[in-house]
C-alpha positions as a Python dict, from the first residue, in 0.01 Angstrom:
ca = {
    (1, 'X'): (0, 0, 0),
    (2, 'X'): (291, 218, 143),
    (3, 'X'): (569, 418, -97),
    (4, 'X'): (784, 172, 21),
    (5, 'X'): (602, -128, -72),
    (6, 'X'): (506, -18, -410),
    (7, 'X'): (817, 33, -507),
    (8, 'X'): (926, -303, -381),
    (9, 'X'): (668, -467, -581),
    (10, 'X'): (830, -264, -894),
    (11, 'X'): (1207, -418, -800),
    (12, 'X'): (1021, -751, -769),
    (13, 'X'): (854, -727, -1136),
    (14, 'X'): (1178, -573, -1278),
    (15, 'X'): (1351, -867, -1109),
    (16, 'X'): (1150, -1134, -1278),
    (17, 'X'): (1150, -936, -1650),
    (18, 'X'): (1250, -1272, -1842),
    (19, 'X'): (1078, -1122, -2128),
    (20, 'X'): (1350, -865, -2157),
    (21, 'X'): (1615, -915, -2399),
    (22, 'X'): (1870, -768, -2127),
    (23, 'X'): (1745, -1027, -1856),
    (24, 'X'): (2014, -1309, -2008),
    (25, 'X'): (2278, -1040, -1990),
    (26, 'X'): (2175, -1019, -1638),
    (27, 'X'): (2217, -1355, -1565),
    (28, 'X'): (2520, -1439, -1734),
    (29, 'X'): (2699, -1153, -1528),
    (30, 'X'): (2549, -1205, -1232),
    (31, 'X'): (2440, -817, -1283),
    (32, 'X'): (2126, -680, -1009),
    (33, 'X'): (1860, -423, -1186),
    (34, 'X'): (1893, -109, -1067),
    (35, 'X'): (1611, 59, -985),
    (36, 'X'): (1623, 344, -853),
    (37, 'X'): (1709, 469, -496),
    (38, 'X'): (1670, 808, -307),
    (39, 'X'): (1372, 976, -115),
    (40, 'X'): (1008, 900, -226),
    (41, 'X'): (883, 1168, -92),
    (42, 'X'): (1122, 1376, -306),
    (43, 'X'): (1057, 1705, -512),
    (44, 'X'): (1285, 1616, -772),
    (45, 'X'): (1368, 1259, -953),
    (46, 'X'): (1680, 1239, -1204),
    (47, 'X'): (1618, 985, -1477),
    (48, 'X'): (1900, 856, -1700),
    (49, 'X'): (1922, 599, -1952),
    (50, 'X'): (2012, 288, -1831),
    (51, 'X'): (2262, 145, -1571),
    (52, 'X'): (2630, 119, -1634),
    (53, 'X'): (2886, -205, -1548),
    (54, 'X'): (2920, -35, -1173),
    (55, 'X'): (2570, 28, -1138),
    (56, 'X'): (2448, -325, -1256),
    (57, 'X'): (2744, -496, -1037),
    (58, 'X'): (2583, -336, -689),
    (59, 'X'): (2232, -236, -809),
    (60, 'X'): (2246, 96, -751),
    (61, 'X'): (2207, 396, -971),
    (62, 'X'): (2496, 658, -1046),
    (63, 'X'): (2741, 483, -845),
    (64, 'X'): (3070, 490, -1081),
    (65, 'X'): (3265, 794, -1210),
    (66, 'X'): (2932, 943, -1371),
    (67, 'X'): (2741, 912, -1017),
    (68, 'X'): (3028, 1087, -811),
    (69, 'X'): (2978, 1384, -1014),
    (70, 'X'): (2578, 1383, -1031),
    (71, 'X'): (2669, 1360, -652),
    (72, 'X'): (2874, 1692, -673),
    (73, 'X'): (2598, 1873, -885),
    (74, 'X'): (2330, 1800, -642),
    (75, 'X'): (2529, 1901, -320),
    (76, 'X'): (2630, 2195, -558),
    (77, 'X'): (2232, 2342, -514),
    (78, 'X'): (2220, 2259, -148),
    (79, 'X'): (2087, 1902, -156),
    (80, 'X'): (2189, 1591, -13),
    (81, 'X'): (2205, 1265, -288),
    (82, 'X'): (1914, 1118, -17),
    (83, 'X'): (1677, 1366, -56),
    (84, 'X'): (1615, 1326, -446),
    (85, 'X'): (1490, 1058, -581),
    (86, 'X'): (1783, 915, -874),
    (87, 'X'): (1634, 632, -1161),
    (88, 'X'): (1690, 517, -1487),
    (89, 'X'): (1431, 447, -1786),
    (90, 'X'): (1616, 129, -1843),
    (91, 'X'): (1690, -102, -1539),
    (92, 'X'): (1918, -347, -1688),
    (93, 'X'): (2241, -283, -1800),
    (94, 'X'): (2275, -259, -2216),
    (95, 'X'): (2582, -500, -2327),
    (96, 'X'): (2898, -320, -2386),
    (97, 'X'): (2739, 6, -2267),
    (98, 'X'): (2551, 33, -2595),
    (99, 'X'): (2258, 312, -2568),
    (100, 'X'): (1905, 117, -2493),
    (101, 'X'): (1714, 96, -2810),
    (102, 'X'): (1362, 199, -2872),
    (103, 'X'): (1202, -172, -2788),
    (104, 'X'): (1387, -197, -2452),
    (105, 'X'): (1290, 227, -2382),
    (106, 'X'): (962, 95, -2426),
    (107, 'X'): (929, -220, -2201),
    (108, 'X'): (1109, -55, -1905),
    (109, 'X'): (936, 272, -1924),
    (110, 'X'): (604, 188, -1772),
    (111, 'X'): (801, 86, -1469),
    (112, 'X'): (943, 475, -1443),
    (113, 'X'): (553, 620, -1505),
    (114, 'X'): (510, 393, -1251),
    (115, 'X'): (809, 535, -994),
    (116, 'X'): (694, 888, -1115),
    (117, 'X'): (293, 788, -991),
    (118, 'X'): (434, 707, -651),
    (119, 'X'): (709, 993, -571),
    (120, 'X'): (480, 1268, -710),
    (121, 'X'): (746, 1488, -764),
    (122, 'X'): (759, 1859, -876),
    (123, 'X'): (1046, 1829, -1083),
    (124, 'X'): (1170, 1539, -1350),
    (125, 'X'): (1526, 1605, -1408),
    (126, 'X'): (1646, 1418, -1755),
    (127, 'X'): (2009, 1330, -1785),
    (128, 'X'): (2072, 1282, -2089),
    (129, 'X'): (1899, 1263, -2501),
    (130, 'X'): (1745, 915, -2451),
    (131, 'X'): (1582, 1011, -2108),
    (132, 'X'): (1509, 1358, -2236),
    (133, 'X'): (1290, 1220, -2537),
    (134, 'X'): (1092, 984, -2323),
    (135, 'X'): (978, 1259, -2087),
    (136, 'X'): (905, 1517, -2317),
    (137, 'X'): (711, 1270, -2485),
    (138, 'X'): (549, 1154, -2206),
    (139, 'X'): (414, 1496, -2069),
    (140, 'X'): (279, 1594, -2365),
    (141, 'X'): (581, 1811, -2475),
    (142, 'X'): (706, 1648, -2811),
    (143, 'X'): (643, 1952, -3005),
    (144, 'X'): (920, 2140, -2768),
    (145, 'X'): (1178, 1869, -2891),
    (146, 'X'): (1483, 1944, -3028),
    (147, 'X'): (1836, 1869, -2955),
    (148, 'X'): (1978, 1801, -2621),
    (149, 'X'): (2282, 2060, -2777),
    (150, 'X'): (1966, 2284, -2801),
    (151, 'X'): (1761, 2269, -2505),
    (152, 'X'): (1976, 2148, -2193),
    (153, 'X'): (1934, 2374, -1913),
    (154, 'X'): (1581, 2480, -2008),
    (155, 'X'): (1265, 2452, -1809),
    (156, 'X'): (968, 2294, -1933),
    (157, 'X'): (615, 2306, -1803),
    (158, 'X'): (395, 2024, -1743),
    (159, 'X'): (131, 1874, -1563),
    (160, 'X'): (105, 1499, -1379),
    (161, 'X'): (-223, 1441, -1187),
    (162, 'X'): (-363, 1737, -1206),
    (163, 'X'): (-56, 1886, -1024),
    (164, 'X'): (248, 2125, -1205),
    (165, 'X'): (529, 1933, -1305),
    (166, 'X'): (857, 2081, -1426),
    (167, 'X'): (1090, 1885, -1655),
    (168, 'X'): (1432, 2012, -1690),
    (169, 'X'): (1658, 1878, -1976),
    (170, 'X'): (2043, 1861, -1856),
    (171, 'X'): (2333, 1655, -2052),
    (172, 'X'): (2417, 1306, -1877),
    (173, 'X'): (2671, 1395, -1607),
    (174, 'X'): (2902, 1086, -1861),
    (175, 'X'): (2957, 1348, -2107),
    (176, 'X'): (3174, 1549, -1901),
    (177, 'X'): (3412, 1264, -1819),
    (178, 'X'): (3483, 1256, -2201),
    (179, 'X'): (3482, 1638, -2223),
    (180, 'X'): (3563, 1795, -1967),
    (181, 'X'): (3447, 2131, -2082),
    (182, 'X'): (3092, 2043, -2012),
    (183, 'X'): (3142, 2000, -1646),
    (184, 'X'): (3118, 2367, -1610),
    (185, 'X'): (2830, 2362, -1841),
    (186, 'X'): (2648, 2124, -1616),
    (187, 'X'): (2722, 2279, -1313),
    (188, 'X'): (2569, 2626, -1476),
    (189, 'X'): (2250, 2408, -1591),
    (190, 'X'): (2208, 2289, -1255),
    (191, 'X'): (2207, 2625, -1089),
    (192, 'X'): (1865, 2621, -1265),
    (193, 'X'): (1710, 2387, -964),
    (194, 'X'): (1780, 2596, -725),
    (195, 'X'): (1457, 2785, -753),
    (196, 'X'): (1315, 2412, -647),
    (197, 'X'): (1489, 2340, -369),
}
């Protein structure tokens, strides 16, 4: 099965998740999933949390406010938005913007292991605590845990398949539209993934 397919047959699963307690939300709002879009062939993948009202109105990820400024930081390090791969843990869009709690973390995630299987990439960008804690988790790196406040900007080493994996931990590009301090502090923590590109 080609990339391309598998990834279809993830939208299609996603798509028919009536088990999920965000799937009414869905369908009340006439909401899509979003999940995920880019290159997947890429070196790099960006996880968030979970879509936003923008991103669950079109179905695709970092599209509002937040998404035009993830687009800035990755054309600030020499990339184009299409040539990373960009995903959330959560696919449906939490009511009210609410952060995704553990239970719905844990019945989307196998669908990003599953994105992650496929792309292959070299580096797993988090964006953001929620996504942070599921990766470091994930690869075996719980012990490194701390505070996003802590740890953004840091490189963490790793290993998927029996390949290196680098996981970087960076603040949710949201954070500086409520403080706009931090969008200097993002743009330094992204000046880190240059040394990928």
């Amino acid at each position: 099965m080609s990339k391309n397919d598998e990834m279809k047959k993830i939208r299609d699963e996603v798509l028919a998740l009536n088990v999920s307690p965000l799937y009414s939300c869905r369908q009340t709002n006439h909401y899509y999933p979003v999940i995920g879009e880019g290159n997947h062939d890429a070196a790099i993948i960006f996880v968030g949390e979970a879509p936003g009202k923008t991103e669950a109105e079109t179905g695709k990820p970092f599209c509002g406010a937040a998404g035009k400024f993830l687009t800035e930081l990755v054309e600030s390090i020499g990339l184009k938005r299409e040539q990373v791969y960009i995903t959330n843990i959560v696919k449906d869009r939490p009511p009210e913007n609410r952060d995704p709690t553990p239970e719905e973390i844990k019945l989307y995630g196998p669908f990003l292991d599953r994105q992650i299987d496929i792309i292959k990439p070299r580096v797993i960008a988090t964006l953001g605590r929620h996504s942070m804690g599921y990766i470091m988790k994930k690869f075996d790196l719980e012990l490194e845990l701390e505070t996003i406040s802590r740890i953004h900007g840091k490189i963490f080493e790793s290993y998927h398949n029996d390949r290196p994996l680098s996981i970087i931990t960076l603040y949710h590009p949201a954070a500086a539209l409520y403080n706009g301090s931090m969008r200097d502090v993002l743009k330094k923590d992204f000046e880190i993934l240059k040394k990928f590109v």
